[in-house]
GUPA-402761 format. One record per residue (C-alpha): residue in one letter; x, y, z; residue number from 1. Coordinates in Angstrom, 1 decimal. Example, Ala and Ser with C-alpha at 12.3 -4.5 7.8 and 13.67 -1.06 7.14 Angstrom:
NODE	A	12.3	-4.5	7.8	1
NODE	S	13.7	-1.1	7.1	2
END
This chain:
NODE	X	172.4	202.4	-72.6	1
NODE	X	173.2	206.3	-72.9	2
NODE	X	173.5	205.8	-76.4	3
NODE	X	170.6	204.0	-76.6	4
NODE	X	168.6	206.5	-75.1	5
NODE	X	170.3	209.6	-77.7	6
NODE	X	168.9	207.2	-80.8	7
NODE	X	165.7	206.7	-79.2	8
NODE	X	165.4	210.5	-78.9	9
NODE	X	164.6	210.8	-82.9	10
NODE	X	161.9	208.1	-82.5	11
NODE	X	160.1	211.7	-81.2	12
NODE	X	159.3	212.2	-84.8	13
NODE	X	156.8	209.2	-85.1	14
NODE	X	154.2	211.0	-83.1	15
NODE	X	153.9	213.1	-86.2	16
NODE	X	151.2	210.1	-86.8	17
NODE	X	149.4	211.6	-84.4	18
NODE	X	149.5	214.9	-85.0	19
NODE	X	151.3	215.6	-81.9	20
NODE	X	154.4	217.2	-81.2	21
NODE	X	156.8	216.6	-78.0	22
NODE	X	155.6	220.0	-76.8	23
NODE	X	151.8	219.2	-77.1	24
NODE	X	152.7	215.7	-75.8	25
NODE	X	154.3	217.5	-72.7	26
NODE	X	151.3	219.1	-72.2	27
NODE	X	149.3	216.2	-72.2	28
NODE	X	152.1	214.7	-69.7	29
NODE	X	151.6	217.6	-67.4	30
NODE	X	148.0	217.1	-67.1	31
NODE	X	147.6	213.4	-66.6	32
NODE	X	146.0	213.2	-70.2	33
NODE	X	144.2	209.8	-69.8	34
NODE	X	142.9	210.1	-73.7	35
NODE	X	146.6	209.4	-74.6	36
NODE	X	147.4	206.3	-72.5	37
NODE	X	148.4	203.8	-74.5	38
NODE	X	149.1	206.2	-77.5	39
NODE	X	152.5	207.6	-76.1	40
NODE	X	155.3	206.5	-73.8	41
NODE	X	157.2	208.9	-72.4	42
NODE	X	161.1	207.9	-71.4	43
NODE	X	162.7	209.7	-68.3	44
NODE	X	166.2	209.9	-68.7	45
NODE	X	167.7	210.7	-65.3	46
NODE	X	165.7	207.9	-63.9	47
NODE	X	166.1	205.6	-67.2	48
NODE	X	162.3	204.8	-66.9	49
NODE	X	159.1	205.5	-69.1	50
NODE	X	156.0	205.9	-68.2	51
NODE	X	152.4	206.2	-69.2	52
NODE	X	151.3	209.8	-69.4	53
NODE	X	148.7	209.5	-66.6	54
NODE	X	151.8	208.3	-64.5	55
NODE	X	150.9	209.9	-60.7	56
NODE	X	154.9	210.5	-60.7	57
NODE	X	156.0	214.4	-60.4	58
NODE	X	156.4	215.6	-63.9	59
NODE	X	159.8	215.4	-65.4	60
NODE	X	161.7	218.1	-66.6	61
NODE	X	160.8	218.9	-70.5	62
NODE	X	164.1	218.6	-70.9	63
NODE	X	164.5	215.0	-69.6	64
NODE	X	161.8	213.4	-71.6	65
NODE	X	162.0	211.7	-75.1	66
NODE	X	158.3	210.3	-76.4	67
NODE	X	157.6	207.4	-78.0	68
NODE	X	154.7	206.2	-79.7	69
NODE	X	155.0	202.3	-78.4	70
NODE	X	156.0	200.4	-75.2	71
NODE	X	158.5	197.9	-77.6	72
NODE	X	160.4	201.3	-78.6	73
NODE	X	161.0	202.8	-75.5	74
NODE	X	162.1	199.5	-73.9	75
NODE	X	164.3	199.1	-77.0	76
NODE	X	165.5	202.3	-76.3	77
NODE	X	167.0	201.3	-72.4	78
NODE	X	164.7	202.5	-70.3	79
NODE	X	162.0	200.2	-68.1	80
NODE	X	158.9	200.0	-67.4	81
NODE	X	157.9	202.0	-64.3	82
NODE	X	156.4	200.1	-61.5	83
NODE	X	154.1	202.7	-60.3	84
NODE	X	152.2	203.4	-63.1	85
NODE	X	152.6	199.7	-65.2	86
NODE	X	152.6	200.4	-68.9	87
NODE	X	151.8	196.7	-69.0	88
NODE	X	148.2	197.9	-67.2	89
NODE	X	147.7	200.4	-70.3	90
NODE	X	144.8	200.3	-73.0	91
NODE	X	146.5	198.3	-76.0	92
NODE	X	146.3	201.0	-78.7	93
NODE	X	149.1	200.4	-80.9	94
NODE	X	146.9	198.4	-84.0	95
NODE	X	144.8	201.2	-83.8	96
NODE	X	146.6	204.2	-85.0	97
NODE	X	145.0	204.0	-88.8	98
NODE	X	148.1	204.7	-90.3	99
NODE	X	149.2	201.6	-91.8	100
NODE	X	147.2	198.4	-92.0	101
NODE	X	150.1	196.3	-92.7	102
NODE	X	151.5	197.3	-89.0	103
NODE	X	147.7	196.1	-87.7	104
NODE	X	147.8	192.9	-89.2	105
NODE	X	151.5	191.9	-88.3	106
NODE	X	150.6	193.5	-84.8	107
NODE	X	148.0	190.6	-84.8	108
NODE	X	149.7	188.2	-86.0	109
NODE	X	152.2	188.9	-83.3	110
NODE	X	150.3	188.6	-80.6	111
NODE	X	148.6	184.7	-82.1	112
NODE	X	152.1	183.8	-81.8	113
NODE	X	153.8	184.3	-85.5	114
NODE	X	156.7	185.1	-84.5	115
NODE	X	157.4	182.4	-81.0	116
NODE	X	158.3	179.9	-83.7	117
NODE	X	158.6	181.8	-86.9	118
NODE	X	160.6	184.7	-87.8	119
NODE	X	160.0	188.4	-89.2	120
NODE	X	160.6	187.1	-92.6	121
NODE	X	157.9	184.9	-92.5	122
NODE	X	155.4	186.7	-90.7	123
NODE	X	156.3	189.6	-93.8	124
NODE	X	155.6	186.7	-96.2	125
NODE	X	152.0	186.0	-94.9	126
NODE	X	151.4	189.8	-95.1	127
NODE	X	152.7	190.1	-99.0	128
NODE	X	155.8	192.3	-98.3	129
NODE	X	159.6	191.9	-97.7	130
NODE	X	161.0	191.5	-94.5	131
NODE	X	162.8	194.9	-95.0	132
NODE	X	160.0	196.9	-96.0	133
NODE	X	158.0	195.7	-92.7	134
NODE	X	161.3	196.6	-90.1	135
NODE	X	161.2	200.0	-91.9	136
NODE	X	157.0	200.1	-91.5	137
NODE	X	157.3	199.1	-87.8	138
NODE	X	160.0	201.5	-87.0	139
NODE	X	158.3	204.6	-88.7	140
NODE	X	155.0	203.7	-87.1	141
NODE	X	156.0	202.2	-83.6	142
NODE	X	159.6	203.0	-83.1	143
NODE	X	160.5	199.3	-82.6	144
NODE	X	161.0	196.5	-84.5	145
NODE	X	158.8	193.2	-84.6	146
NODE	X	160.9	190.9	-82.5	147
NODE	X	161.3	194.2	-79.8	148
NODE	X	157.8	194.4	-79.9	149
NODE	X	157.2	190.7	-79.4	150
NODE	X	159.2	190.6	-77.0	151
NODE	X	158.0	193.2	-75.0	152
NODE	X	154.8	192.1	-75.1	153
NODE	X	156.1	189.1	-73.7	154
NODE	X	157.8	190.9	-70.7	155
NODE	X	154.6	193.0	-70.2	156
NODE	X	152.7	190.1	-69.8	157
NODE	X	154.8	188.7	-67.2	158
NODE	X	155.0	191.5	-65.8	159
NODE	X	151.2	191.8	-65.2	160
NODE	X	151.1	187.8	-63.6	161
NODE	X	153.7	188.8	-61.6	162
NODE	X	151.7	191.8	-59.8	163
NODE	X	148.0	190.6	-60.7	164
NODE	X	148.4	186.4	-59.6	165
NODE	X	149.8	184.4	-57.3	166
NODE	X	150.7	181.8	-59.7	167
NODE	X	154.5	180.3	-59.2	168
NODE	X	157.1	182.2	-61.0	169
NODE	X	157.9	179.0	-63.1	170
NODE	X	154.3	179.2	-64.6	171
NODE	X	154.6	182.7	-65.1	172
NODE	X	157.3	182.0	-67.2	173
NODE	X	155.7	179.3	-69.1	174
NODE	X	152.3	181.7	-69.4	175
NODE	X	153.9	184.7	-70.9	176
NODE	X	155.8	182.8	-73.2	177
NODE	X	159.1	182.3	-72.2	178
NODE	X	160.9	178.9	-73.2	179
NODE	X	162.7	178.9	-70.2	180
NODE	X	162.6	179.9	-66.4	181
NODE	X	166.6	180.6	-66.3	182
NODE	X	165.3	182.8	-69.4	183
NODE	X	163.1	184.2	-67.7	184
NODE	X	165.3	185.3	-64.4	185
NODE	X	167.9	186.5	-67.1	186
NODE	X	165.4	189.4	-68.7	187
NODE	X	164.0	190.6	-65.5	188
NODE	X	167.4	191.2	-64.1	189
NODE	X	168.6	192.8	-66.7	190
NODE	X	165.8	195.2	-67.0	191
NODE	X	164.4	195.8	-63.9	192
NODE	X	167.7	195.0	-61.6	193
NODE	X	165.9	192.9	-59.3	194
NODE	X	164.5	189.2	-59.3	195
NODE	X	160.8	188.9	-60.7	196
NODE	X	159.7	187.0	-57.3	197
NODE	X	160.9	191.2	-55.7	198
NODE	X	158.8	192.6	-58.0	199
NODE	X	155.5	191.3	-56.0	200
NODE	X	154.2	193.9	-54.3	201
NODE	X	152.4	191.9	-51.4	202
NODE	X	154.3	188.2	-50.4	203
NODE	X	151.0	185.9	-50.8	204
NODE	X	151.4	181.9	-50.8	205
NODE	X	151.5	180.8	-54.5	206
NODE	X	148.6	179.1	-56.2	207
NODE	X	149.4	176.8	-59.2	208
NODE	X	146.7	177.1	-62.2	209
NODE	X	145.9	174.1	-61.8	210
NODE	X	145.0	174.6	-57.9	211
NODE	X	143.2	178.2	-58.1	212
NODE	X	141.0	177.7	-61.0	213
NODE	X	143.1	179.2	-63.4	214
NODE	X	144.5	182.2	-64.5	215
NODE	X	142.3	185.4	-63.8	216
NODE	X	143.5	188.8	-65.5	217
NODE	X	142.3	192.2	-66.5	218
NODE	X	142.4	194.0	-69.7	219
NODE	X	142.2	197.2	-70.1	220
NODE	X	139.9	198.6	-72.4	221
NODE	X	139.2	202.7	-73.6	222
NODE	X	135.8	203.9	-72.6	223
NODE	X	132.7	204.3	-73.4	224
NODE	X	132.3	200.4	-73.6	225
NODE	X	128.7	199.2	-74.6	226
NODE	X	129.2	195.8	-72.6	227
NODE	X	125.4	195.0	-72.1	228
NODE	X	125.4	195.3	-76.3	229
NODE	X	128.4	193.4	-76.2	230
NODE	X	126.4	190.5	-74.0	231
NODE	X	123.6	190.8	-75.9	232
NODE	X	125.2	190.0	-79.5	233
NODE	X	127.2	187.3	-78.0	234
NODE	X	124.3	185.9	-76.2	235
NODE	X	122.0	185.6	-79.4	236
NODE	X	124.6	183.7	-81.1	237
NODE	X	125.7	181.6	-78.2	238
NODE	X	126.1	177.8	-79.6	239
NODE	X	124.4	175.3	-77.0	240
NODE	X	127.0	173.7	-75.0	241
NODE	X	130.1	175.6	-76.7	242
NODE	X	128.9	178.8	-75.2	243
NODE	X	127.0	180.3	-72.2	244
NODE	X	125.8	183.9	-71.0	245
NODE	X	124.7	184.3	-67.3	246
NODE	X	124.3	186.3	-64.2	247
NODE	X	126.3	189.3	-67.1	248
NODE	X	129.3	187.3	-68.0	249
NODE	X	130.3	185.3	-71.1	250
NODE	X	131.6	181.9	-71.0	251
NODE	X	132.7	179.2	-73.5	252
NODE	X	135.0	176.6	-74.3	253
NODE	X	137.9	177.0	-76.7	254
NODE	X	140.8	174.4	-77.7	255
NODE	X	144.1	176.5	-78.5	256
NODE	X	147.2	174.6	-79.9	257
NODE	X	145.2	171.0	-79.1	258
NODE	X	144.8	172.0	-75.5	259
NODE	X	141.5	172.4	-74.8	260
NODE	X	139.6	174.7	-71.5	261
NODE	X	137.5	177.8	-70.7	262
NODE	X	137.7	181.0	-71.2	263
NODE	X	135.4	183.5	-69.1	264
NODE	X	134.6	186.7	-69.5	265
NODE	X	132.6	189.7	-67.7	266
NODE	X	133.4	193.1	-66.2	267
NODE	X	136.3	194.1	-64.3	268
NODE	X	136.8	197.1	-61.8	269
NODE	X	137.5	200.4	-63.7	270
NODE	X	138.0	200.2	-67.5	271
NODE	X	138.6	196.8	-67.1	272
NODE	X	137.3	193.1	-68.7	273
NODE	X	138.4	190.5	-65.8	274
NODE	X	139.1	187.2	-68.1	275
NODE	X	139.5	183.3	-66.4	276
NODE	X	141.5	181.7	-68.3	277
NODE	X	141.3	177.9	-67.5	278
NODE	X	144.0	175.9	-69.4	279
NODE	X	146.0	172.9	-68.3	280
NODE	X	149.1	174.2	-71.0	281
NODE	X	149.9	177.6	-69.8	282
NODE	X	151.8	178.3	-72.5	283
NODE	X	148.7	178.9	-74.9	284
NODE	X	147.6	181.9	-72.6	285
NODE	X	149.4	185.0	-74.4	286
NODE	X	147.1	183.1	-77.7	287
NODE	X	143.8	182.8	-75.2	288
NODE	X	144.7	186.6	-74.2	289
NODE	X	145.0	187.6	-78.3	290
NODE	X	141.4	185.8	-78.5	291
NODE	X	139.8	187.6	-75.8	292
NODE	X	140.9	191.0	-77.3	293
NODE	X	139.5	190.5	-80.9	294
NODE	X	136.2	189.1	-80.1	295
NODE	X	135.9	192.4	-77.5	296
NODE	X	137.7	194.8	-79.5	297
NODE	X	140.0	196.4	-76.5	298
NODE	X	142.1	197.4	-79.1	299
NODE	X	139.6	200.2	-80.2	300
NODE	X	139.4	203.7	-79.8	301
NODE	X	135.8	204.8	-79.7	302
NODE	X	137.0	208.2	-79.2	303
NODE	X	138.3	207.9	-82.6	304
NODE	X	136.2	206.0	-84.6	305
NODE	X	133.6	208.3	-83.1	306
NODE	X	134.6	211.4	-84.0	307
NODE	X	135.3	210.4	-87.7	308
NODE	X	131.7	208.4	-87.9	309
NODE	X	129.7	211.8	-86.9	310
NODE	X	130.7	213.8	-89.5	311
NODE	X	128.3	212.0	-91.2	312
NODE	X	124.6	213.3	-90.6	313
NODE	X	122.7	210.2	-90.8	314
NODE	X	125.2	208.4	-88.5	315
NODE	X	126.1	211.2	-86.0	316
NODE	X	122.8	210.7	-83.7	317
NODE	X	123.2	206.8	-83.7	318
NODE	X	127.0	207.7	-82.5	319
NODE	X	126.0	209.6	-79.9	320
NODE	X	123.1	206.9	-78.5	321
NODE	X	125.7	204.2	-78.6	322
NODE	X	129.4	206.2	-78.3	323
NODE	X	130.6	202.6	-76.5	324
NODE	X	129.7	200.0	-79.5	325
NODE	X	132.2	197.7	-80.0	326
NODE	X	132.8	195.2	-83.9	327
NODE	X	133.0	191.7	-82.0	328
NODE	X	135.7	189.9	-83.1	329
NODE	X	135.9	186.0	-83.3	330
NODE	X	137.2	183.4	-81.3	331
NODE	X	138.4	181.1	-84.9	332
NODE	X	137.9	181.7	-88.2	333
NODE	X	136.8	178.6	-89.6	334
NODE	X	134.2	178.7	-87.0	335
NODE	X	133.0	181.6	-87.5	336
NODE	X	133.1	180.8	-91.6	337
NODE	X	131.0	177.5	-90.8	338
NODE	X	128.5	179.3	-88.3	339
NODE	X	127.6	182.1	-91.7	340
NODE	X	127.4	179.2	-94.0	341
NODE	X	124.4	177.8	-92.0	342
NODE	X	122.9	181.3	-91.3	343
NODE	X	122.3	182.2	-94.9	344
NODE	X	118.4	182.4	-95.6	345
NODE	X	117.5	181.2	-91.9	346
NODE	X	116.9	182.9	-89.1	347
NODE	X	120.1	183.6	-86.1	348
NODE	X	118.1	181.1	-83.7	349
NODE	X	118.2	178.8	-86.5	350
NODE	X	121.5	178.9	-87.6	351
NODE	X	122.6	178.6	-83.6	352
NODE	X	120.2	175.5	-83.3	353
NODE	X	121.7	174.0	-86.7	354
NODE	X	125.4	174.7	-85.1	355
NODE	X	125.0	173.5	-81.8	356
NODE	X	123.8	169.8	-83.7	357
NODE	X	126.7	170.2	-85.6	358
NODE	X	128.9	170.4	-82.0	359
NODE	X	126.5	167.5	-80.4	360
NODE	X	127.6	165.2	-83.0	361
NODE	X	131.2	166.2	-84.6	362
NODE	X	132.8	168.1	-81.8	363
NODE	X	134.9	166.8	-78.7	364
NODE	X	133.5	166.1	-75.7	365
NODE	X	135.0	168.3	-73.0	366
NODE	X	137.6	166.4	-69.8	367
NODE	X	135.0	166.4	-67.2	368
NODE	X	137.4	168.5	-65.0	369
NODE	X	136.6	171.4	-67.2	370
NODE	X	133.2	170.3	-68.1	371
NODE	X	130.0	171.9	-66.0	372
NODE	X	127.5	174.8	-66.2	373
NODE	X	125.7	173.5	-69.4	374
NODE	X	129.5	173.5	-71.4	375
NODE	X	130.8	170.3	-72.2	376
NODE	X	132.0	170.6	-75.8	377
NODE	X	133.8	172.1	-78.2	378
NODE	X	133.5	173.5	-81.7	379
NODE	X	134.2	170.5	-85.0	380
NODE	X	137.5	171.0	-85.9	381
NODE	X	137.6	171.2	-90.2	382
NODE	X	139.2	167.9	-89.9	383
NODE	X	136.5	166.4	-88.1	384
NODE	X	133.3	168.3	-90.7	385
NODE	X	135.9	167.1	-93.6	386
NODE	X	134.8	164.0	-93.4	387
NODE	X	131.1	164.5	-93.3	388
NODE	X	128.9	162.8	-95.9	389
NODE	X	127.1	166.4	-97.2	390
NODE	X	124.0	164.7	-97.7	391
NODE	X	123.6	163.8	-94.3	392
NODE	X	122.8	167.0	-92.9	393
NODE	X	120.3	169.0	-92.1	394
NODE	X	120.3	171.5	-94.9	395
NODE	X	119.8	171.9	-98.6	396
NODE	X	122.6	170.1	-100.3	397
NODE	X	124.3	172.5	-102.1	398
NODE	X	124.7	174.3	-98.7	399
NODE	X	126.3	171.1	-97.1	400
NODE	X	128.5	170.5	-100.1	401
NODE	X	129.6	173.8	-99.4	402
NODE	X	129.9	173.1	-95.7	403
NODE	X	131.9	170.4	-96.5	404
NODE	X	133.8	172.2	-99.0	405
NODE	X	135.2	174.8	-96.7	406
NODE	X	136.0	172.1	-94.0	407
NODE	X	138.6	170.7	-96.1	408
NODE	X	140.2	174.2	-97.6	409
NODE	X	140.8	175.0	-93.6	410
NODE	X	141.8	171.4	-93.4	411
NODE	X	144.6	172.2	-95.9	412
NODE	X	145.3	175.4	-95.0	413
NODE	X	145.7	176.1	-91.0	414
NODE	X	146.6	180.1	-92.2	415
NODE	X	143.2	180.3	-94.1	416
NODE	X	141.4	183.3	-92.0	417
NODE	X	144.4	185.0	-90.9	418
NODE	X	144.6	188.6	-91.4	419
NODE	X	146.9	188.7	-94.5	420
NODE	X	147.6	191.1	-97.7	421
NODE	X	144.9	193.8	-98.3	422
NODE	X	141.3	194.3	-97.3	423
NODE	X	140.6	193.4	-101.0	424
NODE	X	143.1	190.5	-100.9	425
NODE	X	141.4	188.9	-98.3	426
NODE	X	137.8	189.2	-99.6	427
NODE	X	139.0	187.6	-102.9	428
NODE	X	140.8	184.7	-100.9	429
NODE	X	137.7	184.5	-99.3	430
NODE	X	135.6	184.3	-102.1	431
NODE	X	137.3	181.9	-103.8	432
NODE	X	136.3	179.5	-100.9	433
NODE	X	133.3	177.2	-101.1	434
NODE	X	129.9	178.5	-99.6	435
NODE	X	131.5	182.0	-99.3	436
NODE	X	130.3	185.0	-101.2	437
NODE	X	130.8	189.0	-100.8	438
NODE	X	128.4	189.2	-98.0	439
NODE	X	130.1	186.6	-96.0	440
NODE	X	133.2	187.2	-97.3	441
NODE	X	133.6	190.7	-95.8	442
NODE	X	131.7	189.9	-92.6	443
NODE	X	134.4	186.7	-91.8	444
NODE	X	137.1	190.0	-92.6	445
NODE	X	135.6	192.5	-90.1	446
NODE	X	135.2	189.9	-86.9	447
NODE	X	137.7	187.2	-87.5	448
NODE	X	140.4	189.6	-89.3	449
NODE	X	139.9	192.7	-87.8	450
NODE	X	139.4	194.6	-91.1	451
NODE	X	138.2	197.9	-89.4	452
NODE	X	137.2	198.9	-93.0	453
NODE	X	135.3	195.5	-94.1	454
NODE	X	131.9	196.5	-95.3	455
NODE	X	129.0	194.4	-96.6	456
NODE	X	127.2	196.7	-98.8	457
NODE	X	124.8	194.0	-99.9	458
NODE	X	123.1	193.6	-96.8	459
NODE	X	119.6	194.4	-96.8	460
NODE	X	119.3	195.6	-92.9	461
NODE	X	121.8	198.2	-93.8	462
NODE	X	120.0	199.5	-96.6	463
NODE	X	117.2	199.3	-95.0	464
NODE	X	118.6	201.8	-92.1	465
NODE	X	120.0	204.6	-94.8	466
NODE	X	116.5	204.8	-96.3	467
NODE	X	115.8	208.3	-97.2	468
NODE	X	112.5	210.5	-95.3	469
NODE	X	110.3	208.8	-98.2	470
NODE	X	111.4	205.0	-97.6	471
NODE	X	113.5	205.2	-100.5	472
NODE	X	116.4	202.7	-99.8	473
NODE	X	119.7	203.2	-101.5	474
NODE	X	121.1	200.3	-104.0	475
NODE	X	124.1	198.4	-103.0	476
NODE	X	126.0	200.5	-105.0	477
NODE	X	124.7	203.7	-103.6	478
NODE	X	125.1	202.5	-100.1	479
NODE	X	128.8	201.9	-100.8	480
NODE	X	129.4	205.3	-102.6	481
NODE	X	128.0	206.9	-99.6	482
NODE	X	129.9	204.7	-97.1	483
NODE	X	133.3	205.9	-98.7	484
NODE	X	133.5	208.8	-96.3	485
NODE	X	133.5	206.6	-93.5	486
NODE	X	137.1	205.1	-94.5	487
NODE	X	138.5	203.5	-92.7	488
NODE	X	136.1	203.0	-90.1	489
NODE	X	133.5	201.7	-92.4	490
NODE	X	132.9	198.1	-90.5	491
NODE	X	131.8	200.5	-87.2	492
NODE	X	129.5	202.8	-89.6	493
NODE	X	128.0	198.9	-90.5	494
NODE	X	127.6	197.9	-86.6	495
NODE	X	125.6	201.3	-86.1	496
NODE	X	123.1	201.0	-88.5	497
NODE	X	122.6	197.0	-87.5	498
NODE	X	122.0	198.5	-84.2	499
NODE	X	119.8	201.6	-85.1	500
NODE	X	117.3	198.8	-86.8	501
NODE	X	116.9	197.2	-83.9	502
NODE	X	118.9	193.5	-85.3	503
NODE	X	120.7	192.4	-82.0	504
NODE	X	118.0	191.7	-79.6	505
NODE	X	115.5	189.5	-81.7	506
NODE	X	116.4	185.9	-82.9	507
NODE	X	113.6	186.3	-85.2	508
NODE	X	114.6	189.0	-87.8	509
NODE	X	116.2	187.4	-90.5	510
NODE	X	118.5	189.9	-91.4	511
NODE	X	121.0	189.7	-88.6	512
NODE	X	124.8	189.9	-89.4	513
NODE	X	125.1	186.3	-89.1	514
NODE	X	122.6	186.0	-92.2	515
NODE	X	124.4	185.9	-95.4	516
NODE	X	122.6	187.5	-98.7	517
NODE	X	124.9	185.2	-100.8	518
NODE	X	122.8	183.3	-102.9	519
NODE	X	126.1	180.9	-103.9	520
NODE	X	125.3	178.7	-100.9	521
NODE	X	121.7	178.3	-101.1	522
END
């Protein structure tokens, strides 16, 4: 482990990323710098632990400390995770550092499960590079490599249900993704010395899933967080009996892997989302948890985005009236494809109408266990809207041929909206699908992908927000000439000017983000 831990020491060089050295990460150690939690981990070698850098701890010795910039590479470097401070508690930062969109994507990927029954050469496949190059990106951006950090992630997660749940430990085991209990026995020995039932900080009776109403977690998020935004966008677009907002929480069914359930979601204590996660396969959780993190964007770092976004003039005030505004994500891509299809030339409230029909008459009906509270069904699968007769439904035909067009590309292709290749990559994949132009093309990358740089310059509401003092609006090319200093947060400088036009709260403005300007569907 010694040796280990003298290796590890050179991964101090990666927080060159940041522009931070070990001395000005010291610093920011000594002084319980909570603008870096999640950013850095910082391994104690007389104690063989790492910590985050708000740990409450007594400050180490500079001398006794090696940084790292992930979790994955300090535990691949020998030392644990400390109980007191629970790096698996921490903001999760690490697809956010903007230094190499390949890591983002494969990050992910990661987390939706590539790698629990794939391997690092495929995952490097679906991301167009060898599995050689993207070992040698991971360990010069994270320190780790992609089965450490999948791993860890894994052992974090466990971690968290051990101290946050009462659930059995054989269905901890099964919800963070390990394919066995002994497995699972075997990895917390070795790394924390201890059983994981002795790592439960208060002895409570266990409550199966099944028996407590599921699995209820919280994610940790950096602040500001616009929530009641967050609501509100989610609200306007909430697809009768799929999805529900109430009493300042969001609900909705989902079907992971064939299983279907519930996912809900509202504020936790702190700098916290507290998510329900009801599921009768736990093993589908660590995907639910991936889910619940792109469609609220925890991974962001406003602080970041922020300051970049405000060097601009026209966007600097809107910044600073909404510092917490989030891009939400999506729950599925072919979903969220489907749902901009039907929006294009109709109003939000009638493309959430038009959807909610479609779910009434093509999607599964909910068990009645899980069923209640106005949500009883879930979203057509592409298999299910494949097999659609186009000029049945409610729309202009070449718009249902489209429809039905797209089902059956998803059909075929179960990778389809994954977050793959390039930005530009993706938007020509994209556009080579039926229904789907630039517009939608780029709006599927920035919520379902998580292109923090997708940017549909074509949209008149955005125009329409950079006009000039006379009224003058700029052309789609303009906008996008201007909107090249925003790189690469050019999807949040999109999400401010929707907002500054006042989009989100009215079902009636026709230029909402769900509106496609495409004209191929029409």
């Amino acid at each position: 482990m010694s040796e280990n831990r003298e290796t590890g020491a050179a991964t101090g060089a990666i927080l060159a990323l940041m522009d931070l050295d070990d001395d000005a990460c010291y610093r920011a150690l000594s002084m319980r710098d909570a603008r870096l939690d999640g950013k850095i981990f910082v391994g104690v070698r007389t104690t063989g632990i790492y910590c985050r850098p708000i740990c409450p701890a007594r400050t180490p010795l500079r001398r006794n400390v090696t940084f790292y910039a992930s979790a994955a590479a300090a535990q691949e470097a020998g030392f644990r995770p400390c109980l007191r401070c629970r790096p698996e508690t921490s903001p999760d930062l690490g697809a956010w550092r903007g230094s190499s969109n390949t890591v983002a994507r494969a990050l992910a990927m990661i987390e939706d499960g590539a790698l629990d029954a794939g391997d690092v050469e495929g995952l490097a496949d679906r991301l167009g590079v060898g599995g050689r190059q993207l070992r040698r990106l991971f360990k010069q951006h994270l320190g780790a490599s992609p089965v450490a950090v999948a791993q860890t992630r894994r052992v974090l997660l466990a971690k968290q249900l051990i101290c946050d749940t009462t659930l059995p430990m054989a269905e901890v085991a099964l919800a963070a993704g390990f394919g066995s209990v002994r497995r699972f026995n075997e990895t917390f020995q070795q790394l924390y010395a201890r059983a994981p039932a002795e790592l439960r900080r208060r002895q409570r009776p266990e409550v199966s899933a099944e028996d407590g109403g599921g699995v209820v977690l919280r994610l940790a998020y950096r602040a500001p967080y616009d929530w009641a935004g967050m609501l509100d966008f989610l609200a306007l677009r909430a697809v009768p009996g799929v999805e529900a907002v109430s009493g300042g929480r969001y609900r909705r069914t989902l079907s992971v892997d064939g299983t279907a359930g519930l996912v809900t979601v509202g504020p936790g204590p702190g700098e916290t989302l507290e998510v329900c996660a009801q599921f009768p396969r736990l093993q589908v959780l660590p995907q639910v948890i991936a889910r619940v993190r792109r469609v609220f964007d925890l991974g962001a770092d406003p602080a970041q985005v922020n300051a970049h976004l405000s060097l601009d003039p026209h966007l600097a005030p809107l910044v600073a009236q909404r510092p917490g505004l989030r891009a939400p994500g999506a729950w599925d891509g072919f979903e969220l494809a489907v749902r901009a299809v039907l929006g294009q030339q109709i109003t939000v409230a009638g493309a959430r109408a038009l959807a909610g029909r479609l779910a009434a008459e093509h999607g599964e009906v909910l068990p009645a266990a899980l069923a209640g509270e106005g949500l009883s069904l879930l979203f057509p699968t592409p298999q299910a809207l494949a097999r659609i007769d186009p000029e049945t439904l409610p729309m202009p035909r070449a718009r249902g041929r489209a429809l039905v067009g797209l089902a059956a590309a998803a059909a075929a292709d179960p990778d389809l909206f994954a977050p793959r290749g390039s930005l530009e990559g993706a938007v020509a994949r994209l556009k080579a699908l039926p229904g789907i132009g630039e517009w939608t093309a780029q709006y599927i990358a920035l919520r379902q992908m998580r292109e923090p740089d997708a940017f549909p310059h074509g949209d008149i509401g955005l125009m329409r927000a950079m006009a000039g003092p006379d009224g003058q609006r700029p052309s789609a090319a303009e906008l996008l000439a201007r909107a090249e200093a925003w790189r690469p947060w050019r999807a949040y400088g999109a999400l401010h000017l929707w907002a500054s036009e006042g989009l989100a709260p009215t079902a009636e403005t026709p230029t909402l983000l769900e509106v496609s300007h495409d004209q191929d569907a029409a």
